[in-house]
C-alpha positions as protocol buffer text, in pm:
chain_id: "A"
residue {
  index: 1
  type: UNK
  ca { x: 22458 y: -5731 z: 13672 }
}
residue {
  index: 2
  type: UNK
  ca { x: 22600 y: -5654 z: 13304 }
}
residue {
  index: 3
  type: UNK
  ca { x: 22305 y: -5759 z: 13146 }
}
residue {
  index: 4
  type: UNK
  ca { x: 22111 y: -5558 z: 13403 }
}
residue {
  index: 5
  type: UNK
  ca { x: 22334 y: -5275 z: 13281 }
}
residue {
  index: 6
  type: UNK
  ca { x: 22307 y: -5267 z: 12971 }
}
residue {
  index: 7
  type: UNK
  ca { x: 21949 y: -5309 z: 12975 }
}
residue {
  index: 8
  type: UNK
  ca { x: 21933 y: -4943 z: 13132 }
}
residue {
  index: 9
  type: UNK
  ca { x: 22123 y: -4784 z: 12933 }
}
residue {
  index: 10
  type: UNK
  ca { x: 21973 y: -4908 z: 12609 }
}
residue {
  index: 11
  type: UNK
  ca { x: 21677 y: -4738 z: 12815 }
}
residue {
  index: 12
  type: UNK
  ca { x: 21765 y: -4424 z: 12853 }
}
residue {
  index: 13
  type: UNK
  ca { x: 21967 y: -4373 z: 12515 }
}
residue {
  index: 14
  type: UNK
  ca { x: 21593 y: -4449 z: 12345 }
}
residue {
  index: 15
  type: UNK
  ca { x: 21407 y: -4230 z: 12571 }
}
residue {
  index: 16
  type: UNK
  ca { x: 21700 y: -3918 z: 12562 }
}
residue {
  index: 17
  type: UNK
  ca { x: 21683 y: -3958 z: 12150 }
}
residue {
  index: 18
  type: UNK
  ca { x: 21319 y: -4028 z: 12131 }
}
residue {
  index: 19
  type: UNK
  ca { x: 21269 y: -3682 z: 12310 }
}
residue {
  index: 20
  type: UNK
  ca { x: 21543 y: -3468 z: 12157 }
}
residue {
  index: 21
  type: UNK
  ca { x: 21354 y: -3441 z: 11838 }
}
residue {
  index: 22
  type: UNK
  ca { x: 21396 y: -3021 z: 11759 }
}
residue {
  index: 23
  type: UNK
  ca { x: 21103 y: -3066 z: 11461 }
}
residue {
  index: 24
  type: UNK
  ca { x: 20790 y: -2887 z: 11525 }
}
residue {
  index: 25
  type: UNK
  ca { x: 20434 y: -3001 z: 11452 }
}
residue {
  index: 26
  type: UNK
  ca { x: 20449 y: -2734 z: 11185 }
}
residue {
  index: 27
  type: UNK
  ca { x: 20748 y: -2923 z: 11032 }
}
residue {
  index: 28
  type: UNK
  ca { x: 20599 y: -3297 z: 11117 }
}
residue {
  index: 29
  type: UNK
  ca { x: 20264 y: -3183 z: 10933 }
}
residue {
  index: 30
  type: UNK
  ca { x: 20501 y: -3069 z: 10642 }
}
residue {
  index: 31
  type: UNK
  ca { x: 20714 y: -3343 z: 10588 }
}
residue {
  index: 32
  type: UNK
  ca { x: 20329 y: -3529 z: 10562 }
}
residue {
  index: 33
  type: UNK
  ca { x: 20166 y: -3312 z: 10329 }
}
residue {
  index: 34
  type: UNK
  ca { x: 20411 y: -3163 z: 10084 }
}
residue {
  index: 35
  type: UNK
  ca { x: 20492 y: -3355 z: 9783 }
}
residue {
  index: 36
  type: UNK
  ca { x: 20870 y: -3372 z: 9784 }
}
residue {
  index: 37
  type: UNK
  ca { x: 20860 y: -3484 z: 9371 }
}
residue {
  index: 38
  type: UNK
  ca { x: 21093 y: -3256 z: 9253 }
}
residue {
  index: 39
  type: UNK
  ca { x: 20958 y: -2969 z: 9016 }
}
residue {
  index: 40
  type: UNK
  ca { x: 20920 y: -2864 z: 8661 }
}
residue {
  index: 41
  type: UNK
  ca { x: 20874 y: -2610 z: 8459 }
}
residue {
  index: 42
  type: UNK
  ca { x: 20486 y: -2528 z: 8439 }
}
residue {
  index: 43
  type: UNK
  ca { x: 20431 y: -2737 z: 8806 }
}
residue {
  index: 44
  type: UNK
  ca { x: 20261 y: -2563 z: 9072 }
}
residue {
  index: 45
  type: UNK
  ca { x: 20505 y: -2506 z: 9364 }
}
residue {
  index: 46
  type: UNK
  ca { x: 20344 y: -2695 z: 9728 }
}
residue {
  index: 47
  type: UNK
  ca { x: 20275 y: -2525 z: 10030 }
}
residue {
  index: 48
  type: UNK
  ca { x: 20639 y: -2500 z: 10197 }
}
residue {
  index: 49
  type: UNK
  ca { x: 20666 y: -2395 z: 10501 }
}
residue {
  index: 50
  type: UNK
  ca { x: 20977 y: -2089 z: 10528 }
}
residue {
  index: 51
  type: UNK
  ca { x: 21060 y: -1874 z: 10885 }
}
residue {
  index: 52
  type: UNK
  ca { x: 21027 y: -1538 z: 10778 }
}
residue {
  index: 53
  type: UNK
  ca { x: 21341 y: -1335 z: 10938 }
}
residue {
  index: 54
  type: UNK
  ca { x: 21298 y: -991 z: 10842 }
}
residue {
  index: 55
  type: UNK
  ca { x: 21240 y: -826 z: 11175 }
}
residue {
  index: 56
  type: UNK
  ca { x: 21022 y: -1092 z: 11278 }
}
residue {
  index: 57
  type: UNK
  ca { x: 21166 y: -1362 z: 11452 }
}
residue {
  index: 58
  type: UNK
  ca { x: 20983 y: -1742 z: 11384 }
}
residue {
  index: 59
  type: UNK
  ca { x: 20692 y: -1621 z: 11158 }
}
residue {
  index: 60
  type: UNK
  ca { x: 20552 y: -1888 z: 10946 }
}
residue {
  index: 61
  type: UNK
  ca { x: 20533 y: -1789 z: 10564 }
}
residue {
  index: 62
  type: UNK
  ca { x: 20487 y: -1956 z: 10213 }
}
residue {
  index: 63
  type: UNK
  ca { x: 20531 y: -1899 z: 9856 }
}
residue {
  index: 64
  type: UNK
  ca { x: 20146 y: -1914 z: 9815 }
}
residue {
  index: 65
  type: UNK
  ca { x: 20137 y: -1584 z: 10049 }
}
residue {
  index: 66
  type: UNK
  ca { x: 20260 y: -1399 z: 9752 }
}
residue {
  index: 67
  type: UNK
  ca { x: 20012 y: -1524 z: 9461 }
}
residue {
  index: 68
  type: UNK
  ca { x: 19933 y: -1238 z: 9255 }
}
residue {
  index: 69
  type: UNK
  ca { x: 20249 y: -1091 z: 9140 }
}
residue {
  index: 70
  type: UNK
  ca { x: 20565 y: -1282 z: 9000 }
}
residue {
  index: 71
  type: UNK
  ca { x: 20843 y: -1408 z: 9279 }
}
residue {
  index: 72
  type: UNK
  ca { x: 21172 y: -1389 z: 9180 }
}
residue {
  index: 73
  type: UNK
  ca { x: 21357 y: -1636 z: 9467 }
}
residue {
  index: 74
  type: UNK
  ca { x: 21692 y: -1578 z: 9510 }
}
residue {
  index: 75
  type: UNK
  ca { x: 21841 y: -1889 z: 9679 }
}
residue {
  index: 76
  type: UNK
  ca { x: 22178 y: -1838 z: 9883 }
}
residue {
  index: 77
  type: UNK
  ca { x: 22365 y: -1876 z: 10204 }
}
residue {
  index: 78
  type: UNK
  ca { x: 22619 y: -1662 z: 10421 }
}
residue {
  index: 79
  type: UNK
  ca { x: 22905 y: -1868 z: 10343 }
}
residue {
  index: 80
  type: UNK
  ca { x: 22879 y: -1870 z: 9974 }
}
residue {
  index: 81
  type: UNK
  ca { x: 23071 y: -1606 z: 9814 }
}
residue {
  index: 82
  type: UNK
  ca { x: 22942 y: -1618 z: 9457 }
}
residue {
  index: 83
  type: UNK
  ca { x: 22582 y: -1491 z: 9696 }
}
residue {
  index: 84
  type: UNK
  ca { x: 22723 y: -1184 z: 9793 }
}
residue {
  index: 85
  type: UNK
  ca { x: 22825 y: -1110 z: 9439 }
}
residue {
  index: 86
  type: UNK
  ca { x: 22501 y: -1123 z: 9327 }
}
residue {
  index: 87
  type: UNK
  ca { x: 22313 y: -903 z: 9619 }
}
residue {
  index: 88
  type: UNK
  ca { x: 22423 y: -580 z: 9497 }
}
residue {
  index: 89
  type: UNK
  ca { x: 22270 y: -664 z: 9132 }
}
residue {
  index: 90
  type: UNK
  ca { x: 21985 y: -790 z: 9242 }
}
residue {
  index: 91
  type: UNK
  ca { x: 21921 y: -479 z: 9475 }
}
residue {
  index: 92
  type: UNK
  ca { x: 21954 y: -284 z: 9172 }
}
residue {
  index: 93
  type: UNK
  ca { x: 21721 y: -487 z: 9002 }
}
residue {
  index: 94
  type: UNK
  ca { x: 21434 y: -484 z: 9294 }
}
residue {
  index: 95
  type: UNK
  ca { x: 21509 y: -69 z: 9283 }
}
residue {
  index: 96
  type: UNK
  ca { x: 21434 y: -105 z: 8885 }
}
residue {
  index: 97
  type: UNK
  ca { x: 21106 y: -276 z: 8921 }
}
residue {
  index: 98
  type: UNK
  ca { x: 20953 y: -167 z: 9251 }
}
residue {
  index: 99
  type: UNK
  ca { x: 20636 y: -62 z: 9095 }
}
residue {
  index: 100
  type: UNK
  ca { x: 20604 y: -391 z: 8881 }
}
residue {
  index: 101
  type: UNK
  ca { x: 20393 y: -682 z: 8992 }
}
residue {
  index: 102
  type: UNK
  ca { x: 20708 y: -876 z: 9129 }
}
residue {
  index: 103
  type: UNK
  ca { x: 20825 y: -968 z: 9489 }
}
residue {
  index: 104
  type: UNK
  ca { x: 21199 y: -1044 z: 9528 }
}
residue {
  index: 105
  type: UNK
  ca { x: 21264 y: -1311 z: 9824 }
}
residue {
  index: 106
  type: UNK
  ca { x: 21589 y: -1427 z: 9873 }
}
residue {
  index: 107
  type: UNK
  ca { x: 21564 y: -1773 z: 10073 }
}
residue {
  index: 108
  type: UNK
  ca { x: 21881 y: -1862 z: 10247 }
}
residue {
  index: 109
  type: UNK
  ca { x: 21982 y: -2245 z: 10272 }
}
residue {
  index: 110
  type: UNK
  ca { x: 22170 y: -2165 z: 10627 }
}
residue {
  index: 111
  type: UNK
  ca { x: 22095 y: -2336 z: 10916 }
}
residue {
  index: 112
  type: UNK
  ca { x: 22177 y: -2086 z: 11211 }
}
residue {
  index: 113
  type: UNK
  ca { x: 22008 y: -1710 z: 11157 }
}
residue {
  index: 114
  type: UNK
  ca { x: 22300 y: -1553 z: 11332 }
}
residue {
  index: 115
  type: UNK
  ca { x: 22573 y: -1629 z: 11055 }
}
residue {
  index: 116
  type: UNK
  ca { x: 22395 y: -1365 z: 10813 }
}
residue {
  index: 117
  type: UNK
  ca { x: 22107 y: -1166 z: 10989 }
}
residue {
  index: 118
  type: UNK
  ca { x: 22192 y: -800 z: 11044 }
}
residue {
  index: 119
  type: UNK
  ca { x: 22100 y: -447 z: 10889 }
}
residue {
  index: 120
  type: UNK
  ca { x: 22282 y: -518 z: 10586 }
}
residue {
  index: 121
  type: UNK
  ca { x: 22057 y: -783 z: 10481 }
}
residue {
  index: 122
  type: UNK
  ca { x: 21744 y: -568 z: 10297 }
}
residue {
  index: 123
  type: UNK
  ca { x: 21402 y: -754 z: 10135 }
}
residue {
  index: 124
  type: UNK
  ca { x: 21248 y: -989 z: 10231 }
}
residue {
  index: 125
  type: UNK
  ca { x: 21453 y: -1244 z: 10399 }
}
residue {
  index: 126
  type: UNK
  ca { x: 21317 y: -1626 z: 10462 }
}
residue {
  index: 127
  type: UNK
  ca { x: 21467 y: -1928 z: 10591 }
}
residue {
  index: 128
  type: UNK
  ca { x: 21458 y: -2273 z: 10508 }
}
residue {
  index: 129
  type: UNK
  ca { x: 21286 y: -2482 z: 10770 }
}
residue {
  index: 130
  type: UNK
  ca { x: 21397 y: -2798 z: 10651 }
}
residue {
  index: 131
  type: UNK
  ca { x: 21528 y: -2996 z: 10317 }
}
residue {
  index: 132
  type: UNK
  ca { x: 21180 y: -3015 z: 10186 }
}
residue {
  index: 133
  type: UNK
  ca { x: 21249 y: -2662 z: 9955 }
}
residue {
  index: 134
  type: UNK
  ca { x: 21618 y: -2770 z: 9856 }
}
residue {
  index: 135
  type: UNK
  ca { x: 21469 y: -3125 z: 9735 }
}
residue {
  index: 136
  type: UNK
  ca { x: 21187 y: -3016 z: 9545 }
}
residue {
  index: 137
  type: UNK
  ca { x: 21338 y: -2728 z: 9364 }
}
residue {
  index: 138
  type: UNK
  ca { x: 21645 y: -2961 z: 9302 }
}
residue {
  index: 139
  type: UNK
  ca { x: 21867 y: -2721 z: 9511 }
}
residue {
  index: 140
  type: UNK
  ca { x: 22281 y: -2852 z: 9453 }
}
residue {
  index: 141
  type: UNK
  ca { x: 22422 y: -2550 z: 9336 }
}
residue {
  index: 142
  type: UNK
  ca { x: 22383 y: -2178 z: 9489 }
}
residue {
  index: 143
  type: UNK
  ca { x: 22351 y: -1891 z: 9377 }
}
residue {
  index: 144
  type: UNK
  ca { x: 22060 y: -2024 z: 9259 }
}
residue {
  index: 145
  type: UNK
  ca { x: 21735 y: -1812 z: 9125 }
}
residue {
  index: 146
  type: UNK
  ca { x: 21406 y: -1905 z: 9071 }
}
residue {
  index: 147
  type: UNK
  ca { x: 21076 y: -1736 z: 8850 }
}
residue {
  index: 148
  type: UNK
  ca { x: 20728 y: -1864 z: 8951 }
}
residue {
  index: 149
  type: UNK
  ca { x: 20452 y: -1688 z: 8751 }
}
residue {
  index: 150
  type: UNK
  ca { x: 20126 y: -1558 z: 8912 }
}
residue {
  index: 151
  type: UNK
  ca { x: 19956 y: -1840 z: 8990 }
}
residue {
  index: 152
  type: UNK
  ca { x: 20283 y: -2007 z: 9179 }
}
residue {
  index: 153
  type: UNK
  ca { x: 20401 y: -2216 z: 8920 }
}
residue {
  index: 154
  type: UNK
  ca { x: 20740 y: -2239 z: 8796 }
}
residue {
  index: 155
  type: UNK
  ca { x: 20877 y: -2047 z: 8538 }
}
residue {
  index: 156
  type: UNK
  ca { x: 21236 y: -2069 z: 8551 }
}
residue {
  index: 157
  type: UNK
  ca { x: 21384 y: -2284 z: 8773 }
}
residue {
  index: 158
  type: UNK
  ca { x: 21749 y: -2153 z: 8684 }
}
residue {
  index: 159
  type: UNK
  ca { x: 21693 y: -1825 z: 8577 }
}
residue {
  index: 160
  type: UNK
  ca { x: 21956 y: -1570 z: 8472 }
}
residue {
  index: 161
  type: UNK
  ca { x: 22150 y: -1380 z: 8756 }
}
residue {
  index: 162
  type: UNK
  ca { x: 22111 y: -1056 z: 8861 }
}
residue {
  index: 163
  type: UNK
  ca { x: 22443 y: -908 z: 8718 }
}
residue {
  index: 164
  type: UNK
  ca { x: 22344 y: -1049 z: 8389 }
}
residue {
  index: 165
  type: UNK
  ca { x: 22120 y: -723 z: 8195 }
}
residue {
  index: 166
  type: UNK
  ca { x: 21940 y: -988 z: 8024 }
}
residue {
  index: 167
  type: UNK
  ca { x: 21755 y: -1066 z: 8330 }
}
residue {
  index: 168
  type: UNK
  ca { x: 21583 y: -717 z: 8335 }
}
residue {
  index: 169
  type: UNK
  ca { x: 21513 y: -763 z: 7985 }
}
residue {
  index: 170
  type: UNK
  ca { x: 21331 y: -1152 z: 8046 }
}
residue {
  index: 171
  type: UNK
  ca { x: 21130 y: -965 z: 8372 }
}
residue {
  index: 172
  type: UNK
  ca { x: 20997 y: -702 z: 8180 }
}
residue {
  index: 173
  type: UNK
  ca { x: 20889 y: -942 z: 7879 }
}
residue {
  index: 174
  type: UNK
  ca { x: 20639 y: -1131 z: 8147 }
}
residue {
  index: 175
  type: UNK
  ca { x: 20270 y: -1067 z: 8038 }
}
residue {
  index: 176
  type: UNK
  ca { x: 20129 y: -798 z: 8304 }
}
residue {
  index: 177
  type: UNK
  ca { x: 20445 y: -717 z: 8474 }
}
């Protein structure tokens, strides 16, 4: 009767955890085709998959979406205070150069939308959809900012923050800005 037991509820524990798997196909196809080797200067950056959260709830988009102009990524989370230090700056900063050929995205490292979604949170907002963007990018530390050029490839992978002037001075240096 123990063994009988046991039996069953080895069972059931595989089937209830074989089926509780929250990962999408979206996220199964990713974890298959992006090359989690992490980056370089000069590399081109792969096809990561983010959840867009500014006003649109579960949209799917990528750093490839914004080819043609230079992507400034600011990399942060709700909890970290050293973040919100830097938003004000780098609000500035996106004021400064809205009629350059660069798109600000700040990509937040949280895991639950709620803990720093709301009306204070202006530009583009994405979230991480799994560890795929925080391994290739060689994500330990945040704030954290990122340049890719044109093309997608990096630039900077620690560039200078936001309440730093020299920053405004590096982005207006870029050829075709």
């Amino acid at each position: 009767m123990l063994k009988t037991t046991m039996i069953v509820v080895a069972s059931l524990s595989a089937l209830l955890f074989s089926g509780n798997s929250k990962e999408t196909s979206v996220e199964a196809k990713q974890k298959t085709t992006v090359d989690t080797t992490r980056l370089k200067v000069g590399d081109e950056v792969p096809d990561i998959v983010f959840r867009d959260t500014t006003g649109h709830v579960g949209n799917d988009m990528r750093l490839s979406d914004l080819k043609g102009k230079y992507v400034l990524i600011d990399v942060w989370a709700s909890w970290c205070y050293p973040c919100r230090i830097q938003q004000p700056y780098l609000l500035a900063l996106e004021e400064k150069m809205k009629n350059k050929a660069i798109t600000f995205v700040r990509i937040s490292i949280d895991t639950h939308e709620w803990r720093w979604k709301g009306p204070n949170m202006p530009g583009i907002q994405w979230m991480v959809r799994d560890k795929v963007f925080e391994q290739v990018f060689g994500i330990n530390t945040i704030p954290r900012f990122i340049l890719l050029d044109k093309s997608g490839r990096v630039l900077k992978l620690n560039a200078t923050m936001p309440s730093h002037p020299e920053l405004e001075q590096e982005l207006n240096q870029l050829k075709g800005i």
